[in-house]
Every structure is written in structure tokens, then in C-alpha cells.
DOTIBA-330711 format. One line per field, with one value per residue (C-alpha): x, y, z; residue number from 0. Coordinates in steps of 0.02 Angstrom, whole numbers, plus 50000, padded with zeros to 5 digits. Example, Ala and Ser with C-alpha at 12.3 -4.5 7.8 and 13.67 -1.06 7.14 Angstrom:
// DOTIBA-330711
X	c(50615	50684)
Y	c(49775	49947)
Z	c(50390	50357)
n	c(0	1)
***
This chain:
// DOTIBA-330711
X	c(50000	50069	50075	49955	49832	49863	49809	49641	49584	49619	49521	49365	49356	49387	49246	49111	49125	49122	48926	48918	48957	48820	48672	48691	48704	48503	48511	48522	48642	48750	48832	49011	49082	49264	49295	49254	49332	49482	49620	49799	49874	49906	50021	50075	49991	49815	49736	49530	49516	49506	49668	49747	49855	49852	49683	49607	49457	49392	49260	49172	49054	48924	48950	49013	48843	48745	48817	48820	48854	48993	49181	49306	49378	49187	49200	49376	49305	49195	49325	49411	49560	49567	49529	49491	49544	49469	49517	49356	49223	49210	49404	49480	49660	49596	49724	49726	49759	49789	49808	49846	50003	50058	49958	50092	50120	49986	50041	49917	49922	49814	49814	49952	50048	50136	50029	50053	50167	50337	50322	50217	50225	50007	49918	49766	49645	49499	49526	49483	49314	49226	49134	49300	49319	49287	49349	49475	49572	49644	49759	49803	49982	50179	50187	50352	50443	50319	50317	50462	50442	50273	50166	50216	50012	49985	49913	49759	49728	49613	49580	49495	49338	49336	49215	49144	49042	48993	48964	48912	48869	48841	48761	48745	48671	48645	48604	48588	48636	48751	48711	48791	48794	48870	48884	48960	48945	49039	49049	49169	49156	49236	49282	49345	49517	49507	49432	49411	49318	49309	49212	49218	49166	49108	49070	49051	48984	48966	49020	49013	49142	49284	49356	49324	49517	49569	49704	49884	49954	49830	49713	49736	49669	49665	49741	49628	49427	49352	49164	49135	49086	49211	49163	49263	49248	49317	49314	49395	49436	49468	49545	49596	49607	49678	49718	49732	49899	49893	49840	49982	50000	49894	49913	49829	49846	49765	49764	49672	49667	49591	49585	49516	49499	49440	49448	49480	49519	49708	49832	49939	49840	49645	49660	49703	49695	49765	49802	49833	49869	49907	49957	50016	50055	50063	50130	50096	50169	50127	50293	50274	50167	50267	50314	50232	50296	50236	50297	50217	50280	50207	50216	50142	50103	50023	50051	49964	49949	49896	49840	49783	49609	49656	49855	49960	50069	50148	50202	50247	50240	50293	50323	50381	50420	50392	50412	50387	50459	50357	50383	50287	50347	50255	50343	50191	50153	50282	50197	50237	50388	50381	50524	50511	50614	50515	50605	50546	50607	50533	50582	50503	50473	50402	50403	50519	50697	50759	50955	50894	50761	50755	50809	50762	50734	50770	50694	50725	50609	50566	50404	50358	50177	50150	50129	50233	50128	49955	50008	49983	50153	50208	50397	50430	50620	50652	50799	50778	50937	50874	50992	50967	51005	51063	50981	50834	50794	50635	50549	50370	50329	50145	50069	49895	49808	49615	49506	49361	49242	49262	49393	49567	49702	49846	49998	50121	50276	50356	50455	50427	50512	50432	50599	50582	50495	50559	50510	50573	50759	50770	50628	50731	50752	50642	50720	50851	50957	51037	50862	50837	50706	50573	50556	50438	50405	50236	50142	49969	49876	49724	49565	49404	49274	49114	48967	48797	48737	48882	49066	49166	49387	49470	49647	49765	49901	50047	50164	50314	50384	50557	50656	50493	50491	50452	50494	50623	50605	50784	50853	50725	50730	50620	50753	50746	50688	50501	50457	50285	50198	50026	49935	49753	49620	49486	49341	49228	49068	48927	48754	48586	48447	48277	48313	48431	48609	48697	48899	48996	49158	49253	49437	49502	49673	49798	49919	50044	50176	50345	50461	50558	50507	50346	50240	50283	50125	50011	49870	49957	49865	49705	49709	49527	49554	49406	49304	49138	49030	48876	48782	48615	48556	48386	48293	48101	48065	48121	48168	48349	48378	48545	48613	48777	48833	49018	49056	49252	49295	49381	49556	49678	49725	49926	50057	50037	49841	49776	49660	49518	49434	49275	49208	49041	48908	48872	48722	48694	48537	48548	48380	48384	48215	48236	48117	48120	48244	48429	48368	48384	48344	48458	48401	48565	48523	48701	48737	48542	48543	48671	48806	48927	49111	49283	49406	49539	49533	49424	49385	49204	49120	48953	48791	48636	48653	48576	48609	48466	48541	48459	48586	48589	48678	48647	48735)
Y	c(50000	50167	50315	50416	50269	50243	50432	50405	50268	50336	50500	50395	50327	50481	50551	50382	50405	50604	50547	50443	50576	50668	50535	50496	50668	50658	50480	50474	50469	50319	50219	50303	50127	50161	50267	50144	49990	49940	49850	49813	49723	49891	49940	49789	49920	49955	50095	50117	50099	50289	50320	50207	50263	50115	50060	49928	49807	49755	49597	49563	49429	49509	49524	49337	49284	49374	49255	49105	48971	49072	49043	49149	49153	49195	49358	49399	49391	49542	49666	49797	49760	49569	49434	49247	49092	48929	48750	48683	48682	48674	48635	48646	48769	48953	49050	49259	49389	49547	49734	49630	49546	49358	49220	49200	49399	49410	49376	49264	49271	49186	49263	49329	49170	49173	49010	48918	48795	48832	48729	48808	48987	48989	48974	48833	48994	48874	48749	48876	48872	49023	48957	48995	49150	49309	49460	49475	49601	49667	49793	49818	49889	49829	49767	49694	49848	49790	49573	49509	49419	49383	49546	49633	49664	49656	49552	49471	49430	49310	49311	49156	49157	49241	49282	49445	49433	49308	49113	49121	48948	48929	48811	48808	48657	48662	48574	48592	48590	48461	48350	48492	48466	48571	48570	48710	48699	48781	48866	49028	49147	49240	49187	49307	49364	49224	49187	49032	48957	48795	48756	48608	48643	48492	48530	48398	48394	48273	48415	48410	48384	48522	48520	48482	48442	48305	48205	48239	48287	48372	48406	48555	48602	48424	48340	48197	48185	48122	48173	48115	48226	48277	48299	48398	48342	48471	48445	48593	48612	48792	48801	48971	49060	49212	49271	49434	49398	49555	49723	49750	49565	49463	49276	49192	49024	49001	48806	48795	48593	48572	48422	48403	48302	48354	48256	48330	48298	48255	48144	48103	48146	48160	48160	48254	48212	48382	48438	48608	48663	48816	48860	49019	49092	49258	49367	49554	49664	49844	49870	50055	50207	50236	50045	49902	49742	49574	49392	49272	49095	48987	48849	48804	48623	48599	48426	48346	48162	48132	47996	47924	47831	47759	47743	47847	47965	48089	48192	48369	48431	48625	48630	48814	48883	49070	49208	49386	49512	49691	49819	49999	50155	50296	50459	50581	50700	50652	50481	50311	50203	50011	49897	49738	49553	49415	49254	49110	48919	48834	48643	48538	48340	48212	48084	48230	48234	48431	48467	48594	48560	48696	48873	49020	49187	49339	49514	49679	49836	49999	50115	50272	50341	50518	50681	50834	50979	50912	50794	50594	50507	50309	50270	50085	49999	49837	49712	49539	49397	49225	49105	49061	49236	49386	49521	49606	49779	49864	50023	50111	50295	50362	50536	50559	50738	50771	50896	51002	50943	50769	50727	50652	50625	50484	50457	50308	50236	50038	49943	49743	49570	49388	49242	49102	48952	48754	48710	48834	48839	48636	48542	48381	48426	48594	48701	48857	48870	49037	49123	49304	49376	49441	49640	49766	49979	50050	50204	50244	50396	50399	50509	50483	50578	50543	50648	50610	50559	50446	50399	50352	50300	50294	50244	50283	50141	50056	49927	49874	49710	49646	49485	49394	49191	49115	48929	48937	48820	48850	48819	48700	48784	48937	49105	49290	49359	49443	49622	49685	49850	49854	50043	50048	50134	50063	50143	50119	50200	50168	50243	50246	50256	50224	50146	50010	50004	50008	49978	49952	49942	49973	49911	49949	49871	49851	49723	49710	49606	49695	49584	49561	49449	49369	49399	49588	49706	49568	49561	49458	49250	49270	49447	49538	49710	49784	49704	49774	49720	49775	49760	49800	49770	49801	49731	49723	49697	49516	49476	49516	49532	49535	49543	49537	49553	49519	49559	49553	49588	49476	49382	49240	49092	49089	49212	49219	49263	49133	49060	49176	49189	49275	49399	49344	49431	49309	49363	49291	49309	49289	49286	49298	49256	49281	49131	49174	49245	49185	49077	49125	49041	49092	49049	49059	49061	49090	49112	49132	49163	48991	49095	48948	49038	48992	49069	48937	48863	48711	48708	48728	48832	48795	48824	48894	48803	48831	48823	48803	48874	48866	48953	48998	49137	49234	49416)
Z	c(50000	49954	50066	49956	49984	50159	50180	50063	50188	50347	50251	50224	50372	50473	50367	50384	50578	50590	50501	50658	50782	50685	50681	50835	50914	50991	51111	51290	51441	51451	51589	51647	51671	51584	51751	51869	51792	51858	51721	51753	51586	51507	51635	51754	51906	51938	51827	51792	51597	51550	51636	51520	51376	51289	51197	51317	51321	51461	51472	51632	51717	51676	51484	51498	51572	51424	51307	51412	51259	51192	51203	51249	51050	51007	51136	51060	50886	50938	51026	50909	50814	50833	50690	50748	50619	50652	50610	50649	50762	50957	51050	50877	50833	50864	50793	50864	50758	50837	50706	50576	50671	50678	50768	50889	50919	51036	51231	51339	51517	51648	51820	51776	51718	51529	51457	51306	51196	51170	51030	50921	51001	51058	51181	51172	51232	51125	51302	51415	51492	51518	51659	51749	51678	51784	51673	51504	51480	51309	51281	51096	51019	51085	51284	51260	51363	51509	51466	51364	51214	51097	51144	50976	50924	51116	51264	51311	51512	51590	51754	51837	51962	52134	52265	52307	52449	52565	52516	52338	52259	52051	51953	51752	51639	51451	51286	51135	50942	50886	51031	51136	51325	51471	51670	51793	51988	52123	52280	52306	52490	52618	52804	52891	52820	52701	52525	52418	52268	52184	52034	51904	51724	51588	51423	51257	51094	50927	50831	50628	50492	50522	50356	50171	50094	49980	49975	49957	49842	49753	49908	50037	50190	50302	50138	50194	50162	50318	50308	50478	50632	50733	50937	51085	51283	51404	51588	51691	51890	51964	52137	52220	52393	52470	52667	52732	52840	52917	52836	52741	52692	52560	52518	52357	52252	52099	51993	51833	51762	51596	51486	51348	51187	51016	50841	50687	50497	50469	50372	50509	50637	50680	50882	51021	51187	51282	51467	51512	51683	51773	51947	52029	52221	52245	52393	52398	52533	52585	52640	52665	52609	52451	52434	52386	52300	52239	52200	52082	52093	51953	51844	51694	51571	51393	51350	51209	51143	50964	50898	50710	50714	50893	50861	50962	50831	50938	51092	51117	51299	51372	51555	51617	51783	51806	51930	51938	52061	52046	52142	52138	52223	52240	52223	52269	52168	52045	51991	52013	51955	51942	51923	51905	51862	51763	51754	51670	51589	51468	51422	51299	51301	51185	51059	50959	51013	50997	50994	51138	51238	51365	51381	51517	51484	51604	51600	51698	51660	51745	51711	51770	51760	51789	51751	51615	51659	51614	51502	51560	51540	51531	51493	51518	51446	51470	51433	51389	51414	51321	51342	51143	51062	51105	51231	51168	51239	51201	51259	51238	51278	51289	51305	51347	51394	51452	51407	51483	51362	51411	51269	51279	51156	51151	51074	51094	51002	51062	50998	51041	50993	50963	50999	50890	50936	50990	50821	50703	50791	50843	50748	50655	50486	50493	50632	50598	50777	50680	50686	50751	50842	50737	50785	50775	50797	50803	50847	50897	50898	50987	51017	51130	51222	51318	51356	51421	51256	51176	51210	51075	51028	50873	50832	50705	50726	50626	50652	50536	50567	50526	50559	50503	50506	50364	50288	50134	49984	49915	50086	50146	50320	50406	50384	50435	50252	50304	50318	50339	50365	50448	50453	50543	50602	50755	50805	50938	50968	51121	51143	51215	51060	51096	51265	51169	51231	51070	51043	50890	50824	50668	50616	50452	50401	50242	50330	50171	50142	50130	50083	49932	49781	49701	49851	49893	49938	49948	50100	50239	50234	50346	50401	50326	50301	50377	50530	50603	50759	50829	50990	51028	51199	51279	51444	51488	51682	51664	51488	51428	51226	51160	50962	50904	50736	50655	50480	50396	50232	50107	50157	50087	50155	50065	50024	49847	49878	49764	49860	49964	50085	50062	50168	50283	50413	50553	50668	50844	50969	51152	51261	51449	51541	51745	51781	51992	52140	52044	51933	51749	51571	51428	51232	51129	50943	50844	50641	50643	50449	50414	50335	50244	50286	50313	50403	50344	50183	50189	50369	50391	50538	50609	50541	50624	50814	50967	51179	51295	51477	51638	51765	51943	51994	52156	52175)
n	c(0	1	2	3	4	5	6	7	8	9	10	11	12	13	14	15	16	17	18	19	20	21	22	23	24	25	26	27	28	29	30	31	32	33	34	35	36	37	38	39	40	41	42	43	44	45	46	47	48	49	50	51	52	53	54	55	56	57	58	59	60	61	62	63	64	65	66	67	68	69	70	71	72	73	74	75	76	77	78	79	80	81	82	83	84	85	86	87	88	89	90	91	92	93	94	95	96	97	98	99	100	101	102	103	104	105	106	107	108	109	110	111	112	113	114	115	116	117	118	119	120	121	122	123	124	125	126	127	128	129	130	131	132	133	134	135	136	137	138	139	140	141	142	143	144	145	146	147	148	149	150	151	152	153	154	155	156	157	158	159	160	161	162	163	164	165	166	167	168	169	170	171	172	173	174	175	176	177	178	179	180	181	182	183	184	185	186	187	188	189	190	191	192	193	194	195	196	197	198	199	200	201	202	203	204	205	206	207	208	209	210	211	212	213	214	215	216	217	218	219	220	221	222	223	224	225	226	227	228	229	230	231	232	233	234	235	236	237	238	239	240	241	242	243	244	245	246	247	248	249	250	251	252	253	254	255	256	257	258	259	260	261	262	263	264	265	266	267	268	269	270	271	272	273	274	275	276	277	278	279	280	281	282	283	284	285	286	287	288	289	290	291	292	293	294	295	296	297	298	299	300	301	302	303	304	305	306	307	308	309	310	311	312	313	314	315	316	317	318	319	320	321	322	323	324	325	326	327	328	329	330	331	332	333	334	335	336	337	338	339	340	341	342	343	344	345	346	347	348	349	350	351	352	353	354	355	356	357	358	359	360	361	362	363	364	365	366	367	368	369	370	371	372	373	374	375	376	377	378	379	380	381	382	383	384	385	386	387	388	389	390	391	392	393	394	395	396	397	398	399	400	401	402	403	404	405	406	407	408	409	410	411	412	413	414	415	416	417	418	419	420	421	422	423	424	425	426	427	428	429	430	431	432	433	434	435	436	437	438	439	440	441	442	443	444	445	446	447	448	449	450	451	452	453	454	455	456	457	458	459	460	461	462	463	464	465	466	467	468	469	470	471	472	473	474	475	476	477	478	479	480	481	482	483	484	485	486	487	488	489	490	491	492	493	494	495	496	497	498	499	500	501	502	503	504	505	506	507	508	509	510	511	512	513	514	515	516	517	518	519	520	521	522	523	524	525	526	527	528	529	530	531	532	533	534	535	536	537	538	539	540	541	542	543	544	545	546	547	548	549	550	551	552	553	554	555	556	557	558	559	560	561	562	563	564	565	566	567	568	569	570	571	572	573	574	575	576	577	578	579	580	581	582	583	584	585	586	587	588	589	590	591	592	593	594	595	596	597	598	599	600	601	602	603	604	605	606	607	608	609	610	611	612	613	614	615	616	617	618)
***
């Protein structure tokens, strides 16, 4: 994409959503919730969301409960910014794309804890139940000054259940399409100084056929054709607690146990039996009025077994030990600095033998949050040591400045790194152990206001990539050789009309290739470049109506863009009835109009399906 085009779309846009300022100029006051809520990915310390200065997302219970049968890639799907590629159906690959980045440049944590395979570089996010899920945060744009490696289009945060007043028990059962069945019960509370919750999760389903290929070596896709259904069993535990020592002193543990099995199309492969486990103590001190600090001991597994019609076929296990050392100081007036040490060591195990098959990573970063005048102001720089390559420091810097009027303006600049994964440095025959770190710069300029009528973002944003990974033919190995330059503009708009509680969102994209030969300024494989969603939300005494709508624009599925993806509009219904005291009935009708897409070539996504939910839920 040219610069002269680059400036004719961020033009239209700019113009499409001054007509939405204007339309909507007549509606009605609208819940100040952005100043209340209370998100700490964007900064590694506790901030409400409009004191951010990065753009940040924040999903709560109570959103999660209006869409009971979802999943937590179905909520990502509609937040700004982010594009979700499935392999399937239910438990199958979910593959994130954040602003147009790689699938493995997005950062998952959990409770704080850096999840995932060090394999393949992702995080099996598809596996986690949102049953256990009590809030997600998202904060788009570089975090690797604040978290290391892989946050180079940004970081998603889930945090698991816990209680907020006194003994609060919770109970969930469902069915529906596809011979679709789930179960939730648990118990969370308070005693005294002390908290707890425990809750076990099921879910399973007969699924459908996840993918249409043909045979090698004329197929693609599966390169098999198994016209079969292909099911997904979950079965989750959640265990946590906390103490209140003394008052300066808190306590917590946190273990998350998932397994899991899903089938799928595949020539080698059409199993996977998977366990994923996560567990995590944390100690945070008051130590003094300007000083507080915080230790996270964890450890982390995602093991998998695969298997071909029954026959065990391979092995690939990640087991990583983590801790975190933060420490804030408080400097009145003059803002708040944070320092803080994340180690962490992953190894790898299996039916593959690597020539490595562990390495540990250390990181050492400071931020300081404060004030230039009346200007808001976040510095964070950070140096990585991985004992495979070199060090890798990064740094962001972010102004931010409010308004009378109720508007406030951004501006931020990071640079971020992704390390090469177990497989593309040591895989037999595949892996490259003279591989780079793939790097990136971006910059963001933000603006957003609220007002009793509306409140509204938009982001202008780009991110050029170098150092990409990608697999040589000549050489027969994956090399440093990609480039790739990704400008964007997100906008996000929330109302009141007609009494209907009305949010949408807009991301435009040209995520171009940049490197050189054959394949230079084509569309990056799977990245749309536009993406729209719409709520509409409305309640009547007892009944509780919510629509959500996703549309994306035309994408391929290669390099070379020869084969597409075509753009679709999927629409999804949830009804709440409150049938008596804590005892609700939720009617999930999703894809009502059976739109036939793929977000991969030749894996299919469900048709028109339905969830029946009866839920209790006292507050």
C-alpha cells in the first residue's frame, strides 16, 4: 500500500464516523463505566480503563453471562482490532490475530501466568472454559517493554473466578445443537480474612465435519477427506484462595486443570487428547506508604497426545516455571515508578527429540507513570537475556492529555520482539538454531470523548515488522527474510437510542507484505482488512435481549493470495428470561441466517446452532 493510499483510507474513514458523531448526536445518557473499571494488563499496576494510555478492552462477568454458550475466542472475535481463524468447530486450533500481526504475536496470560506451547509459540485459549472466567482484559499495540517476548500486536489477560461477597454457590446446565451438552457447579466465599472458590466445568459435543480437503498431493486444507463429525469433551477444575495475613500482607493460590479432547480431519493425525494446567502463588506486601511489591511463583504444562484413528502418533509437551518480582513506588506528586524482574524456563518433552530442549529467559524493566505539566506520561524499557540469542531491549513511551469537554488524546511509540519458537530453531530437519528475533516499531495515535449522550475512541496505529519467520524452499529451512507493514484505524462507538444500549466497532486494516520477491504488497494470509461488530442490547422487567453482529471483509488463506477467503456477516441472538429469585433461562440462537464461511481454507464453521441454559447465579 502506498502512502498516498494509506492517507485516502484513513480519510474515508475519518469522514464515515464524523457521520456517526452526527446521527447519533440526539440519544440518551450512558453508563460512565470506563471510570470505574479497574484494568491492570496495560500497565503491570492498577489503573481504571480511562486512565489508560494504551487502547484497552475490558470483558466482565456480567458480559460473559449474556452470552452464556459462547467461548472465549467467540467474545475475542467481537472486541476491536482482533481477527479469529478457526480450524474447525468446538476445542479445535483458534488461531489470534491481533492489528493485523502474527498468530503468535499476541501475549496470553492467565492470572498473571505466561501460558502456552513453546512449541508452536500459542496458547490453546479454545481449552479455556469460560465458566471459569471472571473478566479479560485486552490491551492492543507493543507490551514487550512491560512482558518480554510475543506481545508485539499486544496482550490478552484472563483472570479466573473469585468471590465477592459472602458464600456464593453457582450452578449452570445446558444442551443443545450438535448433541451439545454442558455442566458448571461451584461454591466461592469469604471467612473472615480468608477467601476461596472451587468450581468444576464439563462441556462435550458430537460436533460436525471440520474440514472439506482432499488428498495429498493434490488436496489442501486436512489433505485427507474424512466426512465424519468431529466431537470435543472438556472437563475443567478451578481452585483458588487468598488470606489477609495482616493488613499490609495478602496471600493467594490460583490452579486451573483442563483436559480436553477434540477430533479433527488430518493425514497424520485426527486426535488430540490435551492437558493444560496452570498454577500460581502470589505474595503482595505493603511494605510502606510509598512501597509496595509482589511475588508470583508459578508453573505452567500443555502437553498433548495425538493419535491416528486410535494409534498413538505423537508427543509434544511444554512445562515452564515462572516468577515475577514487581515492585511499585510511589513518588507523590511526581507519579509512580515500577520495576520489576520476570524470570521464566521453558523445556520441551516428547516423542520429538530437539538438539535443545530447554532454555530460560530473564527480563529487567522499569516504568514510570505520571505527570509533564498536564500531560499523562508512561515510559517503560526493558531488557531481555534468552539464553538462545542475544539480549533484546525494548521500550514504549505514551502521552495522553484530558480535556474540559470530556475529550482526551493519546499518542504512543514501542518497539517489541517475538523469539523464535522450539520448532522453528530445533525441529529435526525443519528448525534454523541461527534464527533472530522477529522485531517490531509501532505508533498509535488515539482520540476519545464521552458525554451524556455517547462515548466514542478511534485509533490511528501502525506497526512494521522485521526479522519475520518464514519457511524457505531453496534452503529448505524457516530464515529471517520477512518484512511487513501494517497501518490501521479502530473505532469504537457506544450509545443509548431508543432505550437500546447500542455499541459498535470498526477496524480497518491494509496488513501488506513487505518483503522482497513474488509475494511483495500482497494482504498478509488470513488477516481481513476491515472488521465490524455491533451490539444492541435492551431489557424488559424480566426479559433480557441481546444481538451481536460480526462482519470482515475479504482475506487469503497463502502468500501468493491465490486462494480467498471471502468475506461473511454472522448474526447471533441471546435471550435471557429471569424465571424466579437467581434463577435465569438463557436461549442462545448463533449464525441465525446459516452463513457457509471459512476462516481457513476448507475448514468449515458451524451452521445455524443453538444452547438452551438454565443458570443459577445469586449476586
Amino acid at each position: 500500500m502506498t502512502q498516498k493510499t494509506s492517507l485516502k483510507t484513513y480519510a474515508r474513514l475519518a469522514g464515515g464516523f464524523t457521520a456517526i458523531l452526527f446521527a447519533t448526536s440526539t440519544v440518551h445518557a450512558i453508563e460512565d463505566n470506563d471510570r470505574l473499571t479497574i484494568e491492570i494488563t496495560g500497565s503491570r499496576t492498577a489503573q481504571t480503563v480511562d486512565e489508560s494510555l494504551a487502547p484497552v478492552t475490558v470483558i466482565d462477568r456480567e458480559q460473559i453471562e449474556a452470552r452464556p454458550s459462547a467461548s472465549v475466542t467467540d467474545l475475542l472475535r467481537s472486541t476491536p482490532g482482533i481477527n479469529i481463524v478457526n480450524n474447525g468447530g468446538k476445542g479445535s486450533q483458534a488461531s489470534i490475530f491481533m492489528r493485523g500481526t502474527e498468530s503468535d504475536h499476541t501475549l496470553i496470560l492467565l492470572d498473571g501466568i505466561r501460558i502456552g506451547s513453546a512449541t508452536t509459540g500459542t496458547a490453546a485459549i479454545q481449552d479455556i472454559p469460560l465458566d471459569q472466567i471472571e473478566r479479560i482484559e485486552i490491551v492492543r499495540g507493543p507490551r514487550s517493554s512491560l512482558y518480554g517476548s510475543d506481545a508485539i500486536g499486544g496482550v490478552i489477560q484472563l483472570f479466573t473466578r473469585k468471590p465477592t461477597s459472602g458464600t456464593q454457590p453457582s450452578f449452570s446446565v445446558s444442551g443443545g445443537s450438535n448433541a451439545s451438552a454442558g455442566l458448571n457447579a461451584g461454591v466461592s466465599g469469604r471467612i473472615d480474612n480468608s477467601w476461596y472458590n472451587a468450581s468444576f466445568s464439563s462441556f462435550k459435543t458430537d460436533g460436525f465435519n471440520a474440514c472439506d480437503g482432499k488428498p495429498f498431493p493434490n488436496g489442501g486444507g486436512c489433505f485427507t477427506d474424512e466426512p465424519d463429525d468431529d466431537g470435543y469433551k472438556n472437563n475443567s477444575f478451578n481452585l483458588a484462595g487468598g488470606v489477609q495475613i495482616s493488613p499490609k500482607v495478602n496471600a493467594s493460590l490460583n490452579a486451573l486443570y483442563i483436559d480436553s479432547e477434540v477430533d479433527y480431519d488430518g493425514s497424520f493425525s485426527n486426535e488430540k487428547d490435551a492437558v493444560n494446567q496452570n498454577i500460581g502463588g502470589k505474595l503482595e506486601i505493603a511494605a510502606s506508604d510509598i512501597w509496595s511489591t509482589s511475588l508470583l511463583l508459578a508453573s505452567s504444562k500443555d502437553h498433548s497426545d495425538n493419535f491416528k484413528d486410535g494409534t498413538f502418533t505423537s508427543q509434544f509437551n511444554t512445562d515452564r516455571d515462572q516468577i515475577s518480582w514487581l515492585n511499585d513506588i510511589l513518588s507523590g506528586d511526581a507519579g509512580k515508578v515500577t520495576l520489576g524482574l520476570d524470570y521464566y524456563n521453558d523445556s520441551v518433552s516428547g516423542s520429538t527429540d530437539y538438539a535443545v530442549d530447554s532454555r530460560d529467559n530473564t527480563g529487567l524493566f522499569a516504568q514510570y507513570l505520571g505527570k509533564l505539566a498536564s500531560i499523562d506520561l508512561q515510559a517503560s524499557i526493558r531488557s531481555d537475556d534468552n539464553e538462545q540469542f542475544d539480549k533484546q531491549t525494548t521500550g514504549g513511551l505514551s502521552l495522553g492529555q484530558d480535556f474540559a469537554n470530556g475529550l482526551r488524546w493519546t499518542a504512543s511509540y514501542g518497539t517489541a520482539f517475538k523469539a523464535p519458537t522450539f520448532n522453528e530453531l530445533y525441529f529435526p530437519g525443519f528448525g534454523n538454531a541461527n534464527l533472530d528475533a522477529e522485531t517490531s516499531e509501532s505508533f498509535d495515535l488515539g482520540l476519545s470523548g464521552r458525554s451524556e449522550k455517547l462515548y466514542f475512541s478511534a485509533n490511528v496505529f501502525e506497526t512494521r515488522i522485521e526479522d519475520l519467520i518464514a519457511y524457505n524452499a531453496m534452503v529448505g529451512l524457516p530464515v529471517n527474510v520477512g518484512e511487513a507493514r501494517i497501518p490501521g484505524i479502530e473505532f469504537t462507538l457506544g450509545t443509548l437510542l431508543a432505550s437500546w444500549n447500542v455499541v459498535m466497532d470498526v477496524t480497518l486494516l491494509s496488513p501488506k507484505n513487505e518483503s522482497a520477491g513474488p509475494n511483495k504488497g500482497k494482504q498478509l494470509a488470513r488477516r481481513p482488512e476491515s472488521m465490524f461488530n455491533l451490539a444492541l442490547m435492551q431489557s424488559w422487567n424480566k426479559l433480557d435481549l441481546k444481538v451481536d453482529l460480526h462482519t470482515q471483509g475479504d482475506s487469503y488463506d497463502d502468500l501468493a493470495n491465490t486462494q480467498k477467503l471471502d468475506g461473511f456477516t454472522t448474526v447471533n441472538l441471546n435471550l435471557g428470561y429471569k424465571v424466579s429469585g437467581d434463577w435465569l433461562i438463557n436461549f442462545a440462537l448463533n449464525n441465525i441466517f446459516d452463513q457457509d464461511y471459512e476462516t481457513a481454507k476448507y475448514y468449515n464453521n458451524d451452521g445455524i446452532n443453538g444452547m438452551l441454559t438454565l443458570r443459577y447465579a445469586p449476586r
